[in-house]
C-alpha positions in Angstrom: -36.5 -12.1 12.1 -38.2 -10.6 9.2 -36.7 -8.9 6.1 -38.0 -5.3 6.9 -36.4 -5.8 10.7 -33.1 -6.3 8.7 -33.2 -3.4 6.7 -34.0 -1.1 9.8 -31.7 -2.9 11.6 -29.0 -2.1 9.0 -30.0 1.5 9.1 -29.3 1.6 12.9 -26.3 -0.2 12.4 -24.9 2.1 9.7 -26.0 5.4 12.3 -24.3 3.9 15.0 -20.6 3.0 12.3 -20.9 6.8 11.4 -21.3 7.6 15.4 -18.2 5.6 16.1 -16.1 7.1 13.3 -17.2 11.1 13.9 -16.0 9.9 17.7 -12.8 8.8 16.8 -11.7 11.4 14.2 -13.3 14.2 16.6 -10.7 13.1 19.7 -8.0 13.1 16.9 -9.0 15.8 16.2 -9.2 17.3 19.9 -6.4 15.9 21.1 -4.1 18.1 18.9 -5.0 20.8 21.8 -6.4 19.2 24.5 -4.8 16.7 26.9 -7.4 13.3 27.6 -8.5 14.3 30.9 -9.5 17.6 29.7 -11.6 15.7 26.7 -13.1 13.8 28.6 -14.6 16.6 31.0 -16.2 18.2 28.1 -17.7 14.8 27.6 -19.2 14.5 30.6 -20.4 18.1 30.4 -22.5 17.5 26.8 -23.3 14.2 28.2 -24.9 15.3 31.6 -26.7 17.9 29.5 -28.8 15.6 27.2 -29.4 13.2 29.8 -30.7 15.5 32.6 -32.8 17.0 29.5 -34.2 13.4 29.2 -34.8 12.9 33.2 -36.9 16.2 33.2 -39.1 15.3 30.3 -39.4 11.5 31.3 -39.4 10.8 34.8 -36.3 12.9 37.3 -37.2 10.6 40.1 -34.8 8.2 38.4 -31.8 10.0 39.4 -32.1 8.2 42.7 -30.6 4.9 43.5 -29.8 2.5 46.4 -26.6 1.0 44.6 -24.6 4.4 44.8 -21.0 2.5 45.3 -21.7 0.2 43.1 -22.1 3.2 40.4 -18.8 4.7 42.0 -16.6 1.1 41.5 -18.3 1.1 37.8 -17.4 4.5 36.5 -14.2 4.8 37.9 -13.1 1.5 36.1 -15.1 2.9 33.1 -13.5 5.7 33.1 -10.3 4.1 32.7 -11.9 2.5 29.7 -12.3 6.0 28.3 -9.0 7.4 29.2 -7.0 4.5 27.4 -9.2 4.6 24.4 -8.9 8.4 23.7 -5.3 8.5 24.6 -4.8 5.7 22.0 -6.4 8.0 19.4 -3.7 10.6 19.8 -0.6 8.6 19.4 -1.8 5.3 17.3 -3.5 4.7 14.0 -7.2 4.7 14.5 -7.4 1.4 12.7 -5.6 -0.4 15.8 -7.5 1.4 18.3 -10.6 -0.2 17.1 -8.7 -3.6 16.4 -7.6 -3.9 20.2 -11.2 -2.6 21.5 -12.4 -5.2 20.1 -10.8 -7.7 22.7 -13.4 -6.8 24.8 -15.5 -10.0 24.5 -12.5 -12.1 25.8 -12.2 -10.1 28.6 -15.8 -10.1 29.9 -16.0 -13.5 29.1 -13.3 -14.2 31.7 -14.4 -11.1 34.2 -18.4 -12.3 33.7 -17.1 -16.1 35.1 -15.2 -14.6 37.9 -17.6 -12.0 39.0 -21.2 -13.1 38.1 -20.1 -17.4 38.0 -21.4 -17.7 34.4 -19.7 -20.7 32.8 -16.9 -20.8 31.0 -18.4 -22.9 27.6 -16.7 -24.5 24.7 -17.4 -21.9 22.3 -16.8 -19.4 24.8 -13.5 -20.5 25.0 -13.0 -20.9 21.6 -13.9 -17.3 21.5 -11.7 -16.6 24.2 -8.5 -18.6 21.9 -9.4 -16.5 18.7 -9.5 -13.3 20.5 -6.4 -13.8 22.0 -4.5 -14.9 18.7 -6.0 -12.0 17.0 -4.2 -9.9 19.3 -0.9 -11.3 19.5 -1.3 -10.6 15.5 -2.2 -6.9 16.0 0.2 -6.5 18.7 3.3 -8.7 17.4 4.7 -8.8 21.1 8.7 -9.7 20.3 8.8 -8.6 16.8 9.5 -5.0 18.2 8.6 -2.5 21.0 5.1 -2.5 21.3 3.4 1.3 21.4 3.0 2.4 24.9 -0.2 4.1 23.5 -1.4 0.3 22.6 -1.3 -1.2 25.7 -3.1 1.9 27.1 -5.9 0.9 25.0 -5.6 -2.9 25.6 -5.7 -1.8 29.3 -8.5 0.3 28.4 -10.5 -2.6 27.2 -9.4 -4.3 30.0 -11.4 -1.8 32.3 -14.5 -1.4 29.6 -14.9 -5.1 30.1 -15.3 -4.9 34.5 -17.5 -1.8 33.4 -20.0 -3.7 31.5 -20.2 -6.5 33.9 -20.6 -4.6 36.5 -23.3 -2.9 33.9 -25.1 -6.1 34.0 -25.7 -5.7 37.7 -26.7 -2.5 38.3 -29.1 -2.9 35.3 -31.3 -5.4 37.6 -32.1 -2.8 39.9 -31.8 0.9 38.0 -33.0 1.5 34.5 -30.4 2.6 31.7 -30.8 6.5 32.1 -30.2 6.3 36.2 -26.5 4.5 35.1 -26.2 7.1 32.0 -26.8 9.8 34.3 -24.1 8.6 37.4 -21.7 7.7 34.6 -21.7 11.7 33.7 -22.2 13.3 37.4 -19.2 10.6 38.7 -17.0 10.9 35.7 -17.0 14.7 35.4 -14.8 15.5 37.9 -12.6 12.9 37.3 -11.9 14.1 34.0 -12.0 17.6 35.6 -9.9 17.4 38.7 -6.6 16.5 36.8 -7.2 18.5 33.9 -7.2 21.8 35.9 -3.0 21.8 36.3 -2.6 22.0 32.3 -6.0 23.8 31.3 -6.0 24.8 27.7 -9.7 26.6 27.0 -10.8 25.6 24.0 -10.8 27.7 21.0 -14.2 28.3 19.2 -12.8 26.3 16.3 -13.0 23.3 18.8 -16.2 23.6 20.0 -17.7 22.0 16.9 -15.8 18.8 17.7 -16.5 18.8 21.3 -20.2 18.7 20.6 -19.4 15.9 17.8 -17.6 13.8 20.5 -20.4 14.9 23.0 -23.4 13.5 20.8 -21.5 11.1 19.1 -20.7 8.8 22.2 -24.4 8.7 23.0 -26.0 8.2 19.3 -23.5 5.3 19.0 -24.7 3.1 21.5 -28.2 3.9 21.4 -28.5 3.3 17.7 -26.7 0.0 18.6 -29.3 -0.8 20.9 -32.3 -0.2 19.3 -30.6 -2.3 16.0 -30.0 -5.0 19.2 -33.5 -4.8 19.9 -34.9 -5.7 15.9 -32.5 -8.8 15.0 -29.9 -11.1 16.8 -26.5 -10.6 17.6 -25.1 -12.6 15.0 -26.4 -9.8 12.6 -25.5 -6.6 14.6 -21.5 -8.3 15.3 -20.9 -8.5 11.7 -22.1 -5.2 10.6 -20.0 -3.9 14.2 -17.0 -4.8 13.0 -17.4 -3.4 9.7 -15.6 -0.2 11.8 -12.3 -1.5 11.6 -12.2 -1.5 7.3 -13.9 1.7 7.6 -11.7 3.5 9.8 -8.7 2.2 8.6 -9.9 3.9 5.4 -10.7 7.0 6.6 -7.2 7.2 8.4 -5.9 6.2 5.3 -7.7 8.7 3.6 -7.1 11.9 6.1 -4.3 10.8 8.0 -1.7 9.3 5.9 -2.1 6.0 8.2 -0.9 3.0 6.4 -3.6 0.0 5.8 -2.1 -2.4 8.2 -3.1 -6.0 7.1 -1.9 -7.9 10.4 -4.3 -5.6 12.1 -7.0 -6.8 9.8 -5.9 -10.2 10.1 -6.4 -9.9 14.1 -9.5 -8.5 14.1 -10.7 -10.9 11.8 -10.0 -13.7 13.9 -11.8 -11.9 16.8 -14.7 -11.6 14.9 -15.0 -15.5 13.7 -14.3 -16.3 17.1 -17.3 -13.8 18.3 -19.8 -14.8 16.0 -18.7 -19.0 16.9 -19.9 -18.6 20.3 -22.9 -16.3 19.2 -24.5 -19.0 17.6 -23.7 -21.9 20.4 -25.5 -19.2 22.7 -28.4 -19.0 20.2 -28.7 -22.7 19.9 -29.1 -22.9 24.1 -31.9 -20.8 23.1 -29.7 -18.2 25.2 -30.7 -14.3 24.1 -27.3 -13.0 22.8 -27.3 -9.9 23.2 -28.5 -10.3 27.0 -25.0 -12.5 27.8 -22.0 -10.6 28.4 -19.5 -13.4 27.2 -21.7 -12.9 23.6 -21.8 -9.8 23.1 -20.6 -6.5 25.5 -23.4 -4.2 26.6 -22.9 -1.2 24.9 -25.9 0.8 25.6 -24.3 2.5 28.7 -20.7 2.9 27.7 
């Protein structure tokens, strides 16, 4: 890992923290008018656009696939992952809905060992341990009613988490814009369908944030993967969780949103505990950011 592939890497990693932050404030924003479902459509509309633009100039004959059901199974729990994270924008600080997304590891870790039989290691464990404490800190369960909207987006990460390991299978048999492009086709009408009974058309003050959330879901995870791609894991984790300080500041900042420092706290023990079992994977000489228990594919959510 060379000095320059750091630097690049860091400017990857600081496109896909802006990504992740216009996407959060732009389905605060959105959500002021429109319900989740109705969000998410418009998603999945911008979405489908940019990747059937890239299907036509590449190669369209990717948009065919023998593992149709098994795109189905994927979105719909994926979907799920999307509908608890965005409803969690609307009613919680945007500070804990990045703290409790990033329980994700623990949950593949435990999904990826009861789905695909990868072993359950020590530090994977000890991962497992920190990610859990860090979210009894950021949840507090007994020192009060804990926000319906939260579990939504613990739930959420609960269905991200099937989504990415069932990612991992489909992506030994279709390349990444044959799943980008199902994710889009399958989830549009399921963001549609329930939207239609409380439709609320956008006003044209909207549509700048739509196409913010639109763009900013995909620039995200691709500048994610191609910083993935230059330098390990343990590099591109820290710098990943660098979202929580910065969101809590901008929520801070344009929302009023108190700096919560048990939500800090949790997240910070999530992250020690991440980048432990990072380096015991790097030590089996195990590629990091190839092992869903490391670190979650994000390339495709």
């Amino acid at each position: 890992m060379t000095q320059p592939a750091v630097i690049v890497a860091t400017l990857w990693m600081t496109g896909t923290l802006v990504s992740f932050m216009a996407l959060a404030i732009g389905g605060r924003e959105l959500s002021i008018d429109l319900g989740t479902f109705q969000i998410l459509f418009f998603r999945s509309v911008i979405g489908l656009s940019v990747i059937s633009a890239l299907l036509i100039k590449r190669d369209r004959t990717q948009i065919f696939t023998q593992n149709f059901g098994l795109h189905l199974v994927r979105n719909l729990v994926h979907f799920g992952g999307q509908f608890g994270w965005f409803y969690g924008l609307a009613y919680i600080s945007l500070a804990e809905v990045f703290a409790i997304e990033f329980t994700l590891p623990i949950w593949t870790a435990l999904l990826a060992r009861a789905l695909l039989k990868e072993p359950l290691t020590k530090p994977r464990l000890l991962a497992v341990g920190f990610g859990i404490a860090g979210m009894l800190i950021i949840l507090r369960p007994g020192l009060g009613v804990v926000d319906p909207a939260a579990l939504a987006v613990l739930a959420g990460a609960v269905c991200y988490a099937l989504s990415h390991t069932l990612t991992r299978k489909l992506a030994l048999q279709d390349p990444p814009l044959t799943i980008l492009f199902y994710m889009t086709v399958i989830q549009l009408p399921l963001g549609l369908l329930p939207s239609l009974n409380h439709w609320s058309t956008p006003a044209y003050n909207l549509l700048p944030w739509l196409a913010i959330v639109g763009v900013s879901a995909l620039s995200a995870h691709y500048c994610m993967a191609k910083a993935l791609a230059l330098v390990d894991a343990t590099v591109v984790v820290p710098m990943d969780f660098l979202r929580l300080p910065l969101i809590a500041l901008v929520g801070f900042m344009f929302y009023d949103e108190p700096l919560d420092q048990f939500v800090l706290m949790g997240a910070t023990l999530m992250l020690i505990g991440n980048v432990i079992n990072i380096r015991a994977e790097q030590r089996l000489k195990i590629s990091p950011h190839k092992t869903a228990a490391s670190f979650p594919d994000k390339a495709v959510e």
